[in-house]
N, C-alpha and C positions, 0 to 999 in steps of 0.2 A: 869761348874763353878757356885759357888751358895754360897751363905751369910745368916746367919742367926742376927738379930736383935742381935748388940753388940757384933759380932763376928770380927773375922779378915780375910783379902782376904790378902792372899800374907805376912802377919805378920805385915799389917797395919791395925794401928785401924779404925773402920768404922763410922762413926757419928751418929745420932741417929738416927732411921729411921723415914718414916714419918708417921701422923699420919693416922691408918685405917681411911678410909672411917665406916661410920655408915652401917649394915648389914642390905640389902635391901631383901624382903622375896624372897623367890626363885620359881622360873616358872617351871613345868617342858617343857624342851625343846625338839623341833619335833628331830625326831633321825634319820639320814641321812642313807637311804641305802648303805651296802659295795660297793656296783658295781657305784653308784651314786657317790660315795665317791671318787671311785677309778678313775672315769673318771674325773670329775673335779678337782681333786688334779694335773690334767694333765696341766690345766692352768697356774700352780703354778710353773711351771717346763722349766728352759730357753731351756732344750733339745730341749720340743717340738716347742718354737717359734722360735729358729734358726732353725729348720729343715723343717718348716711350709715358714716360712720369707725369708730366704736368697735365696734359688732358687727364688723363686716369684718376688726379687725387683732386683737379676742379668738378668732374662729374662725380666724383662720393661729395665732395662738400656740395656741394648744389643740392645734392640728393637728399643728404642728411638735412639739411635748414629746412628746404619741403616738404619734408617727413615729419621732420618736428613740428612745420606749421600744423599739417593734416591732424597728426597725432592729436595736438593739444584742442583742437575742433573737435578731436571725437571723444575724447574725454569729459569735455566738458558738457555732453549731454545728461541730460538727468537720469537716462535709463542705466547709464553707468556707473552713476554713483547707488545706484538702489540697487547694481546687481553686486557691487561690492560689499554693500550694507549686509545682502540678504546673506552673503558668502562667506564673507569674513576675509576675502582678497587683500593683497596689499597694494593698494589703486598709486601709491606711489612708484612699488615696484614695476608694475602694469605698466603705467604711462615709461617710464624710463623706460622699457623693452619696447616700446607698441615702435617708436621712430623707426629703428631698425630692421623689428618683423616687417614693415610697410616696404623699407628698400629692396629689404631680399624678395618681398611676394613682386613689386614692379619689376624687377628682375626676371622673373615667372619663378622666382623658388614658392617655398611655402611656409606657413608659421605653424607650431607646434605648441600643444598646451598638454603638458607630461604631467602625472599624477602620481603618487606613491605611496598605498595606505596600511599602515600597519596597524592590525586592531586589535593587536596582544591574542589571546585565545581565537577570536576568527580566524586568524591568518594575516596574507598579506595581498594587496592584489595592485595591480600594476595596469597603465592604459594609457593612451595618448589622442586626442582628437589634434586632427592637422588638418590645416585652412589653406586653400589655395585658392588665386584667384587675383592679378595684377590691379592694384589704383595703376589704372592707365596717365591721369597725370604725373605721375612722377616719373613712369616708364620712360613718355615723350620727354621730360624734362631731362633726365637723367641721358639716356639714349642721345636727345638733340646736343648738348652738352658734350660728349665723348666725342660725337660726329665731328662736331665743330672747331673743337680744336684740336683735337687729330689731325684734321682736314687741313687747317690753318700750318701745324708743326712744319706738316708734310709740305707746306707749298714753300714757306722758308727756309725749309732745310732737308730737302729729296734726298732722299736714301739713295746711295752713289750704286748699287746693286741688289738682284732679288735679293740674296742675303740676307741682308742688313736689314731690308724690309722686314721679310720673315723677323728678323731677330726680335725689333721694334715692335710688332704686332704680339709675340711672344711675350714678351717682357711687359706691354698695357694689357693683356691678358691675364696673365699671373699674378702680376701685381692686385692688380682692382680684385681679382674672386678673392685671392689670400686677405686681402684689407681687409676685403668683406665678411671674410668666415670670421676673423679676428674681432670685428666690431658686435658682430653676432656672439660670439662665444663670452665676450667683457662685458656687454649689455644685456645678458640672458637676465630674467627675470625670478630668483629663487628664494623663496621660502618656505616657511613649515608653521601647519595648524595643530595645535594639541586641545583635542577635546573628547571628554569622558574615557578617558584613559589612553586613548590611541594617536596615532602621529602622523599627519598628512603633509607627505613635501611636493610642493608645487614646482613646478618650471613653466617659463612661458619664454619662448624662443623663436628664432629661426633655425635653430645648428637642426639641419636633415641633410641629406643627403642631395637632395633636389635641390636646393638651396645653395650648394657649392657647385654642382654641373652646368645647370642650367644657365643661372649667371654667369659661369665661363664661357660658355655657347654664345648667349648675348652680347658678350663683351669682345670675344672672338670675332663675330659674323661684324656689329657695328667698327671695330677697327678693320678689318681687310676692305669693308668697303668705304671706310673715310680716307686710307692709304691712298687706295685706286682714284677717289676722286682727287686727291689734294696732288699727286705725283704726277710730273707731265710728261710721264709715258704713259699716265694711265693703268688695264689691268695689265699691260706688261710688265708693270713694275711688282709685280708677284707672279709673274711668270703663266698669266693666261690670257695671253690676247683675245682668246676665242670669246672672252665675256665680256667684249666690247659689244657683242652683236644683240647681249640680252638687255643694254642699256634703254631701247624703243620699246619692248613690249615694259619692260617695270615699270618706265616712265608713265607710262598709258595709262597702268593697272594703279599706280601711288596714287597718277592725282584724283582718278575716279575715287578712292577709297576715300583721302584725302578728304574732298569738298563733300560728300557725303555724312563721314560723322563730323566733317566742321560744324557743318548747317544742324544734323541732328543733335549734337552736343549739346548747343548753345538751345534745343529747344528742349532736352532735357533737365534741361536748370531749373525750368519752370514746371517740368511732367514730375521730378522723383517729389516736391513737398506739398505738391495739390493732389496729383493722382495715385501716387505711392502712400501717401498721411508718411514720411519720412523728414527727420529732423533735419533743417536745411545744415547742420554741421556736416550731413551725409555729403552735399551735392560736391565739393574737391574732390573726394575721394570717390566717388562713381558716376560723375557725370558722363565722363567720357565713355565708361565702360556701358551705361545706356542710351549713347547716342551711337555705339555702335550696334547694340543689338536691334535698336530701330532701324538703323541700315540693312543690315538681314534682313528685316521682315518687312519695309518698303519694300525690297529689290524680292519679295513672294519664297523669302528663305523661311527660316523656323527656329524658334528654342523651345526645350522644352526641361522640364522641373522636376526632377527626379527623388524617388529616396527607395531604398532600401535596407530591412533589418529593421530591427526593434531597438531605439535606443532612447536613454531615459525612461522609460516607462511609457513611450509613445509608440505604438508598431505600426509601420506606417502599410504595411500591406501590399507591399510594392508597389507604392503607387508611381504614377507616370504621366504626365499631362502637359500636349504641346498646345505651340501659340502661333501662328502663323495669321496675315492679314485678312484670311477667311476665314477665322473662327469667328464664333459668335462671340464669344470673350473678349474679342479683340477690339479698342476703345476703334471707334468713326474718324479718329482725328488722323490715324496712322494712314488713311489715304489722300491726305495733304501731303505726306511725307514724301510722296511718290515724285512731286516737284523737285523736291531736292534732287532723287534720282535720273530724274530726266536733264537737272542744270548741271551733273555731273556725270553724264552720261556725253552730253554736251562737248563740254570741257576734255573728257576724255578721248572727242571723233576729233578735235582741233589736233592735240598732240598727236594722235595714232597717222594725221594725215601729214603733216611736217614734217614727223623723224621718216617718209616712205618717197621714195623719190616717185612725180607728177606720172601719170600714164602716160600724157604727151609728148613725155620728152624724150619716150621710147621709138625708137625707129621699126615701121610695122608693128606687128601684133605682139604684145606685153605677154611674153608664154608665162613671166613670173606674177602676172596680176594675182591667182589667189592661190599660189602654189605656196608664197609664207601666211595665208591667212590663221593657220593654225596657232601661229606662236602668242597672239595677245588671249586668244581662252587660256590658254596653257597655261600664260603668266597670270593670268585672272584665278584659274582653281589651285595652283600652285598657293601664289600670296594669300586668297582668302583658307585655303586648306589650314594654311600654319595659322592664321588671326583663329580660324576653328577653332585651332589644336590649345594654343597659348593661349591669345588674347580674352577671349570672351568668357570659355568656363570658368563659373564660380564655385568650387564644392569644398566641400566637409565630409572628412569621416572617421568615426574611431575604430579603433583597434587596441584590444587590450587580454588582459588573462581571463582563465573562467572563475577566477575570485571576481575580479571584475564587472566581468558583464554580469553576475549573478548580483552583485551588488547595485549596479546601475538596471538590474530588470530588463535587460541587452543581450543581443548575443555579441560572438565575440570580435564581429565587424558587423558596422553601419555606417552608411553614407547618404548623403542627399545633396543637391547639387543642380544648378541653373550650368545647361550648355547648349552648343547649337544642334538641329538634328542633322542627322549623318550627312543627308544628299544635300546638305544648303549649299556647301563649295561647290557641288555643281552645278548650281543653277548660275551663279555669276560664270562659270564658265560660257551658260548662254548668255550673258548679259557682254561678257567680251566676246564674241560671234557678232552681237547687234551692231555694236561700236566698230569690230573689222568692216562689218557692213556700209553702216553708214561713211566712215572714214575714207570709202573708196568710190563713193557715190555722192553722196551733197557732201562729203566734207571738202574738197578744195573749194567749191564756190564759199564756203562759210569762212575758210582761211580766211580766202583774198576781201571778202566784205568787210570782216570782225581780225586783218591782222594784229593788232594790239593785244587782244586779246589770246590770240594764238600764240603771238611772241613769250604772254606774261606767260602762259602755262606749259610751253614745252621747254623756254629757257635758251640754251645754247646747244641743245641736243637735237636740234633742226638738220634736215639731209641738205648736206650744200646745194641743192637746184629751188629750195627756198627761200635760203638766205638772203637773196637779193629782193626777194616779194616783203619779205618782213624787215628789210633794213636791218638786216644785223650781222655786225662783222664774224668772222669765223669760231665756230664754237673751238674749245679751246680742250686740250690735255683730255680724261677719258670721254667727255661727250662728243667730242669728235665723232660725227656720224661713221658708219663701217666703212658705207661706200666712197667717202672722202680719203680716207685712211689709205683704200686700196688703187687710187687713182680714179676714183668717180669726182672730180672734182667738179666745181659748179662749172656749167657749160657745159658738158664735156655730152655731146650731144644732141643739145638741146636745139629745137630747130627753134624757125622762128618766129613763128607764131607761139613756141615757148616764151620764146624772149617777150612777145607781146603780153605774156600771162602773167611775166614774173612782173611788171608794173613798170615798168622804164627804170628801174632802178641804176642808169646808167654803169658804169664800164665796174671792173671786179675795183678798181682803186678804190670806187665810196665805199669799202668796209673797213679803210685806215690801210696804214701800211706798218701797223705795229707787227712784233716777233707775234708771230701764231694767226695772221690775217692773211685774208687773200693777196696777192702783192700784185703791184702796180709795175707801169713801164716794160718790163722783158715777161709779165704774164701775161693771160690770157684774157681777149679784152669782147664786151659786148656791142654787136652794131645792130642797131634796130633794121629788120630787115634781113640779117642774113644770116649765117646761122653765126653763134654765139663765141666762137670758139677759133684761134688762130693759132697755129704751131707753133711755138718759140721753146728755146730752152730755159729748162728748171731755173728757177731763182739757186744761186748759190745757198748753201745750209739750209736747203729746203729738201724736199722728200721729192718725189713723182706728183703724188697728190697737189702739193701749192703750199703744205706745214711743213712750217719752221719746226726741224727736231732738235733747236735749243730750248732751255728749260725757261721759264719767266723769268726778267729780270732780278736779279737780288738772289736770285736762287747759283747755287755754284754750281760749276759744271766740273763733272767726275774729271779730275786728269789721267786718273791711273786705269789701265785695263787688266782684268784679269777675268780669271773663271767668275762667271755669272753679272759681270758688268756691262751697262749697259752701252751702247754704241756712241761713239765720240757724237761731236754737234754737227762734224761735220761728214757722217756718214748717211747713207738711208739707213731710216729704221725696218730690220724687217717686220712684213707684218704678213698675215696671211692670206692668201690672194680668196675671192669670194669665184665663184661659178661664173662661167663665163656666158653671156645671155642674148639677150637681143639689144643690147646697150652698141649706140653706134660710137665709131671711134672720134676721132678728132678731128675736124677739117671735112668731115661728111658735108654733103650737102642736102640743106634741108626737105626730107620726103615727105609725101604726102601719105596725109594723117588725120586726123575727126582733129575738131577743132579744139583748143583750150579752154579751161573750164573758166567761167566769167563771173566774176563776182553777180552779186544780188542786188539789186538798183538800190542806192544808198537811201534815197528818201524814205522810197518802202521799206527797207530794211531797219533805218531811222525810225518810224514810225511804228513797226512791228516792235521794234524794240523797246523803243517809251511804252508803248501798252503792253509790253507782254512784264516789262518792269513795274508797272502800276499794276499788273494782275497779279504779280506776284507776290510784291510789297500790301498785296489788298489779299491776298489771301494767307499771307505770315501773318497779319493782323486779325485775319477772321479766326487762322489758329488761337491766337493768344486769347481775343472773344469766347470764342468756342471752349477753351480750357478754363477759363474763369469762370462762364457760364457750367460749366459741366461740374466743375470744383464747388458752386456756390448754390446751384438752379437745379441741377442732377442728382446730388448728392445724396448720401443716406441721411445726415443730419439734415438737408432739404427735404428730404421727405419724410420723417419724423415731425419739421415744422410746419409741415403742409398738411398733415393730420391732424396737429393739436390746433391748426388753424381751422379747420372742418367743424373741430367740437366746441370751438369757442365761438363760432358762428354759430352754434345751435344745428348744424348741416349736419344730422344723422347720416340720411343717406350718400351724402359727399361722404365720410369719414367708413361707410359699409362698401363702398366703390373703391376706396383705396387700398382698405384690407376686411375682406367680408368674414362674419367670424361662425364657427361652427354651432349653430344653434337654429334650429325647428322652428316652422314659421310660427306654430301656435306660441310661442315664447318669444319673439320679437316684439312685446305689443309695448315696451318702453324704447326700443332702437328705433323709435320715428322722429321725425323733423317738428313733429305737434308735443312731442314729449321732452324733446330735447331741448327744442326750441324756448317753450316755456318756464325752465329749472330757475331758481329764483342763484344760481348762484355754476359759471361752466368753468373749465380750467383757464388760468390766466398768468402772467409773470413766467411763463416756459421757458427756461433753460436750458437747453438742447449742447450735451459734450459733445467731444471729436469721438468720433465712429472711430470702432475700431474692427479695419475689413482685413479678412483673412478670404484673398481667393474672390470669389465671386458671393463671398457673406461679409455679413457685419453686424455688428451690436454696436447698439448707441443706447447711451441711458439718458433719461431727461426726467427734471423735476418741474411740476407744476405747483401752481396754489388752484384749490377746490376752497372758497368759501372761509378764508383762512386758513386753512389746514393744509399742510403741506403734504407732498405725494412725490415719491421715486420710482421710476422703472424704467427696466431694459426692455427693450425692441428689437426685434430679431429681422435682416433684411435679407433678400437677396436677389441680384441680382438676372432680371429677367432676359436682358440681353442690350437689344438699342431703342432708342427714340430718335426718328428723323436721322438717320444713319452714324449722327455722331457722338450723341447724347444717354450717359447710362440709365437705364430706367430698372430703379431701385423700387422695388415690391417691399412691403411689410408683410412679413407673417404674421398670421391670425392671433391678434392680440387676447388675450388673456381674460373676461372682461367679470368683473364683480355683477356677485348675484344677489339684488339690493331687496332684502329680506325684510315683511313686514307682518306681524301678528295682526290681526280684524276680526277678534270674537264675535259672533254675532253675527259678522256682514257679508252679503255675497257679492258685494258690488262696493269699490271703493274709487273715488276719485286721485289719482298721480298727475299733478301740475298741470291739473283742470281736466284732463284724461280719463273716462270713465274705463274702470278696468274690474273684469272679473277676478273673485280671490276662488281660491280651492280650499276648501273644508278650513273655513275660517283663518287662512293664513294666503299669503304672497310672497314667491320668492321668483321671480325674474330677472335675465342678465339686464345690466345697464352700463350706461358711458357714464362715465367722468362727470360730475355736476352735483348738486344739493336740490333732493325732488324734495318736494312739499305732498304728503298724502291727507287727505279729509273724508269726509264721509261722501259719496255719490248725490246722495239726497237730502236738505232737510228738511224734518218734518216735525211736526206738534209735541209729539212723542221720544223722537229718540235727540241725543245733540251729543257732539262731539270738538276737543280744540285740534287744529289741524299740527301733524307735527314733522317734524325736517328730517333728511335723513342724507346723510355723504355716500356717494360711490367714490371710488375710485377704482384702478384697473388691479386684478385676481389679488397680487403677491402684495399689495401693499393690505386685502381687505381683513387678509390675515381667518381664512374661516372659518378654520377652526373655534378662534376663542371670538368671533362673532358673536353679540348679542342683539338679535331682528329687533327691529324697533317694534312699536305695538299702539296700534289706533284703536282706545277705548270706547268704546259709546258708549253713554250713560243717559238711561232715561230722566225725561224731565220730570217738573215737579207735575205736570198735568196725566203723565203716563203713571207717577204712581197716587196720584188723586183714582183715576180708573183702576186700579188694581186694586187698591183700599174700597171703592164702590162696588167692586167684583166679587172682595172676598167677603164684604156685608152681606153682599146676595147669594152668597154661597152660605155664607155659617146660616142665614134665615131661612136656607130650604131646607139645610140639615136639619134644625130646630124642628121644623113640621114631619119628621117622620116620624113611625112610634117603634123603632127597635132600637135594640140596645148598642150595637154597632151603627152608622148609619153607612152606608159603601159611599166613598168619595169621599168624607166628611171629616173636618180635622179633628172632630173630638167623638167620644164614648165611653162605654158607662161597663168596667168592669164588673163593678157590683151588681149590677142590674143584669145580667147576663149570668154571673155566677148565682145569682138568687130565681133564676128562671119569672123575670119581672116579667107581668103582663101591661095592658092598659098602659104602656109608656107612653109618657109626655115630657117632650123639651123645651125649655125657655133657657133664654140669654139673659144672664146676670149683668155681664157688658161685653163688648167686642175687644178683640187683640187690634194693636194697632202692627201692620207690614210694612216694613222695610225693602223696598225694591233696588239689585243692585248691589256690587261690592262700596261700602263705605271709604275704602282707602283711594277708591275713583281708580284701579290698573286692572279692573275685572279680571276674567279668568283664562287662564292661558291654555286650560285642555278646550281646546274646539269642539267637543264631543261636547261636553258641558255648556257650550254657550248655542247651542242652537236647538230651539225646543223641539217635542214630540210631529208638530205641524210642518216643521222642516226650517222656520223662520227663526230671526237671528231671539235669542232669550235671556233673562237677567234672572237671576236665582231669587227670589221670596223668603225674606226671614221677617222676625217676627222681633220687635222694638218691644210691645208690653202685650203682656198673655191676655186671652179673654174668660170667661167663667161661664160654665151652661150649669142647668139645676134640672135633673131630670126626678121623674116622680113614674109612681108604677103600684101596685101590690103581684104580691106574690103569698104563697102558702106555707105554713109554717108548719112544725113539725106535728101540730097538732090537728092540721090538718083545717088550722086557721085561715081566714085570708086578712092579710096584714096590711097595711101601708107601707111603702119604701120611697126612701128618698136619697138624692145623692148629688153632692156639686164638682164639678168636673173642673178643671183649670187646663186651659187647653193652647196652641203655638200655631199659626201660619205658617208652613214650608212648603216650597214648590218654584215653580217658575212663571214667569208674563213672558208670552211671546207675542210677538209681534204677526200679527197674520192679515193678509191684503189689507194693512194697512190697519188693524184694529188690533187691539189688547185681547187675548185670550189667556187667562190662569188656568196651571196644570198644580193643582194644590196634594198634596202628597196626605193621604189617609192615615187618619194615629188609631190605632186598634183601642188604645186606653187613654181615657184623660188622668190623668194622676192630681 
């Protein structure tokens, strides 16, 4: 549409136009290269930024919602809210930053928690701990998300030239990391604590440096290869056809990895909150990351758990400690895992033997059979090298000032950190060596038995001389096999006994005759019987190979040519021609050759496979068994309940076999099955917490009832190694055991819960288990009697020892014991009576006067007898030992004296005058002493008074 000055548009008049500008001289101007032209007119073009854009901001929204779910799981543990409690964090700020730290770490960046403390007069000191280590869900999620519609953009609207490609991949590259810094930088996490004078401002982020690379990288590598698959030139469409060729070995290397952590995944859902004690919020965010490391160490790899440096107040000593499936540490159940690796081991010979064209269809001797064997290790150590490098390690470490580290009791880096050990990437490179192996030996028979299965896992990336065994029409845009590409088109030498192998899959037309399929009528057709292959010429807008090099339908086809465009529809595409080999040409006739590989008798093969599918579905089950069993049966709270079940059976010596304790045999004489067995009162109402294992230890605390009375303690375990290969066999260390303490004046022999037991210098202190023993007297008899009394153990820390008060079994004579002592000390004060001094030796009374007057002729009578008191009247007798056992060695009761007796003694003596006088004198005299008990009879040790007063 156009108007000329005073014309009409549409048969309306136009108004005057307006006035020219005055004519400025003219420059001549710089002249834009075609190619230069042609690329940035790409700018200009919505195709390119929808197709640049919309994957790019669907993969951060995908990311972000997943992150938030994850996030909001991990928050809501309780460890969390009590480490904020303890810290004085802002769990709000926290949570808002935690979404975004998560994106950037599945990215492989890292999260950063930045410190800043000013403490007025100390100074100020500065430090940063950073977290590295991918939630692999989000990775795949994020990742598969970019891939896909990338993928998608690309197959509806192919980039007309490398260019433009580049440009695209550019622009979803830059885009996505830039978002990403930005989301990180607006969502950082920052506040400040002020306490006792000083000012701490926090940060919790992602903004590092890794964090903006790395995810470029990521973001980079996953578009150039969702380009390549979605554009149907394939890697030509960025300008490298040559990595057409590495499409067979990755394939091989993905799905092994693939079905590997699939299967271990899903069995670590159930390994981190029974075997790890980890809260199942954890399992999103690490499941994957520990069904990879069990792939490692199925397939005989290793990780191992590192730290370095003193941080916190913790120094770790450089410690170092790996795990591989021959450690003794390592759980029994990891050699179930090995299944996994053999069914993806499996999986892995089916695709490595599709994408490789058959040996038979070689004419003569295959000189190429193992001359590419090297390329699937290659892409085996290659791919697991980088899962190494990224995917797996988890670490931590700070870095800060020497204000800092002196403040945290640190130096001025520490790290610690779960990674694989160094040589594990190589050992899958032998595990791709086994799979080149097999792949060239049983794996066609497994194809042509299990094709469905070969079809599901190699896709469309089959070598055309298969395509016809597995019924599938031609693979399409980059998985186009190489040798299709380069005119190995299916047939194309195949003899015919080939042709008998590939299954009658009659002529090249059963794969359709859509754009990118084998083509029908003027191509190349199959006759059973002869060889395979008939000369005709190329289909029109087709290649040499038999592909169509127009783009899928719906997709536009470039009109314009210029620098870096790619070749019309209807030209050949160039590609690069491959070695020239023992590949015979077209129209050969079929030579003679070792036969084709034949499938596996179906039935057999039917029937191996229903059992080898029942054995396997019977040994996933025997895992889950086995992990519950091991979680419930194995455990260290299992075995803490397996102990107090020992003691509540009265089972001494069950409970001395589970954890024997360090004590001399002469002092075990209460840790028997006779002693235990008998307590009128053992633990009961057991309560047993979640263990809490660090390593190959653990502490579990449990509370019991003893007799009413309650009782706490920790229990110390560790881990002795297996039971029956898969089962952890958790030891108790030597428990602690109270030493149940009893005073026995008197007695050398006491009875404990019917138990005749020796005491030491009138007391008992022996260790004992857990229960309420009953002590009494050993024997009784006429003379001594006692009431039996109760006494609690429980285990050392609850017995408290210190402020222990030993219980104490009194005995106390009866009334007929001191009926004999009162008959003893009659017959005693009556012998005194009969001697004639003034003292008598033994005797509880004498006669000062009589002694100081030099009396002769003495004579004693008894005015009346004292009455004795045998025994402390308060019934707790005496607590020195020394004092309760008489001079005969036997147990003794102390002799006092209830009411005095009176002696009258008489005498003369000589008076000054040389007189002899009469003297008289009345004594009032006390029983003191002791009654002991001696084989069996009363013997009084009565203590001599020099004066009666």
């Amino acid at each position: 549409m156009g108007s000329q000055p005073g014309g009409h548009l549409g048969g309306q008049p136009q108004g005057v136009p307006y006035p020219q500008p005055p004519q400025q001289p003219q420059y001549p101007q710089p002249q834009m290269s075609p190619s230069a032209a042609k690329y940035l007119s790409a700018f200009g073009q919505g195709s390119t930024w929808r197709s640049a854009l919309i994957p790019a901001g669907l993969a951060l929204l995908v990311g972000i919602i997943v992150s938030i779910i994850v996030a909001a799981l991990l928050t809501s543990m309780g460890d969390f809210t009590d480490l904020a409690e303890e810290t004085g964090f802002n769990t709000d700020g926290i949570s808002y930053a935690l979404p975004f730290v998560l994106l950037a770490m599945s990215l492989f960046g890292s999260g950063v928690f930045r410190f800043n403390v000013q403490a007025g007069d100390m100074g100020q000191a500065t430090g940063s701990f950073f977290a590295s280590g991918a939630p692999l869900l989000i990775t795949i999620i994020v990742i598969g998300v970019l891939w896909w519609f990338t993928k998608r953009s690309e197959l509806k609207s192919p980039s007309p030239n490398r260019g433009i490609t580049w440009i695209r991949i550019g622009i979803t590259t830059l885009a996505m990391a830039l978002v990403l810094l930005l989301l990180e930088v607006i969502f950082a996490a920052r506040f400040s604590i002020t306490e006792s004078g000083g000012v701490i401002d926090l940060e919790f982020s992602a903004v590092t440096v890794r964090s903006f690379f790395l995810p470029l990288l990521a973001v980079l590598i996953t578009s150039i290869c969702a380009r390549i698959a979605g554009h149907f030139k394939g890697s030509e469409a960025i300008g490298a056809p040559f990595l057409r060729w590495l499409v067979p070995p990755i394939l091989v290397t993905w799905t092994h990895l693939i079905v590997t952590t699939l299967a271990l995944s899903v069995v670590a859902i159930f390994i981190i909150p029974l075997s790890f004690d980890m809260p199942w919020q954890t399992i999103p965010a690490l499941f994957i990351n520990v069904g990879l490391i069990l792939t490692m160490l199925v397939h005989l790899g290793g990780v191992s758990a590192t730290t370095q440096g003193d941080m916190m107040g913790y120094d770790s000593g450089g410690f170092s400690e790996s795990l591989t499936i021959f450690s003794r540490e390592a759980p029994g159940q990891l050699w179930i895992g090995l299944l996994a690796a053999v069914a993806a081991i499996l999986a892995a010979t089916l695709v490595a033997t599709v994408t490789r064209r058959p040996y038979w269809t070689v004419t003569g001797e295959d000189k190429q059979q193992w001359t590419t064997a090297w390329k699937i290790p290659l892409a085996f150590c290659a791919i697991w090298g980088l899962v190494s490098v990224l995917a797996v390690p988890l670490r931590i470490h700070f870095e800060g000032s020497a204000e800092a580290a002196s403040m945290f009791d640190s130096f001025g880096t520490a790290r610690a950190g779960v990674s694989p050990l160094a040589w594990s990437f190589l050992i899958f490179a032998v595990w791709g060596a086994v799979i080149e192996v097999l792949s060239r030996t049983l794996g066609p028979r497994l194809v042509l038995t299990i094709p469905a299965v070969a079809k599901f896992f190699a896709g469309r990336a089959v070598h055309p001389h298969w395509g016809q065994a597995l019924r599938m029409s031609e693979p399409r845009h980059p998985l186009i096999h190489p040798d299709a590409v380069a005119g190995r088109g299916a047939g194309v030498g195949m003899t015919a006994a080939g042709a008998g192998a590939a299954g009658t899959a009659g002529t090249a037309a059963a794969f359709g005759s859509q754009p990118g399929s084998f083509t029908s009528g003027t191509g190349p057709t199959s006759v059973p019987g002869s060889a395979l292959t008939t000369d005709s010429a190329p289909t029109p807008g087709a290649d040499s190979s038999g592909y169509s090099n127009v783009p899928q339908s719906g997709s536009p086809t470039p009109t314009h040519a210029g620098p870096g465009a790619y070749p019309s529809a209807d030209a050949a595409y160039p590609m690069s021609t491959p070695p020239s080999g023992a590949y015979s040409t077209a129209g050969s006739p079929p030579p003679p050759g070792p036969a084709p590989a034949k499938p596996f008798d179906k039935k057999k093969a039917t029937l191996v496979g229903v059992i080898s599918g029942a054995a396997v579905l019977a040994i996933v089950a025997a895992l889950i068994v086995v992990t519950q069993i091991n979680g419930n049966t194995f455990s260290p709270e299992a075995a803490v309940e397996k102990y107090f079940s020992e003691l509540s059976d009265g089972d001494a010596e069950g409970a001395l076999k589970m954890a024997d304790v360090d004590v001399p045999t002469e002092q075990r004489q209460l840790l028997t099955n006779d002693v235990l067995g008998a307590a009128k009162a053992l633990p009961k109402d057991v309560t047993v917490e979640d263990a809490d294992v660090n390593g190959n230890s653990a502490t579990v605390t449990a509370t019991y009832d003893v007799g009413g009375s309650k009782g706490t303690t920790s229990f110390s375990l560790h881990k002795a190694g297996k039971k029956a290969l898969f089962f952890d066999d958790w030891r108790l260390q030597v428990p602690e055991l109270f030493y149940l303490s009893v005073e026995t004046p008197g007695l050398d022999k006491v009875k404990i819960n019917g138990i005749d037991i020796e005491t030491n210098e009138s007391a008992l202190s022996l260790p004992a288990f857990p229960g309420m023993y009953t002590i009494g007297l050993s024997e009784e008899t006429d003379l001594v009697s006692a009431d039996e009394i109760e006494a609690r153990a429980f285990f050392a820390e609850e017995g408290d020892m210190e402020e222990y008060e030993p219980a104490m079994l009194a005995a106390q004579p009866t009334d007929a014991f001191r009926t004999e002592v009162n008959k003893q000390v009659k017959t005693l004060i009556d012998s005194c009576a009969k001697k004639t001094v003034a003292q008598p030796d033994g005797c509880p009374f004498g006669s000062y006067s009589a002694e100081s007057h030099d009396a002769t002729n003495i004579k004693w009578s008894i005015s009346s007898y004292p009455t004795a008191s045998v025994g402390d009247s308060s019934g707790e007798g005496y607590f020195d030992p020394e004092e309760s056992t008489g001079p005969n060695g036997g147990p003794a009761w102390p002799i006092s004296t209830e009411s005095t007796g009176e002696a009258f003694v008489t005498g003369k003596y000589e008076s000054y005058f040389d007189e002899s006088e009469t003297f008289d004198d009345t004594v009032t005299f006390s029983v003191d002493g002791t009654a002991e008990i001696v084989d069996g009879k009363v013997v009084i040790n009565i203590e001599g008074d020099s004066y009666g007063y």
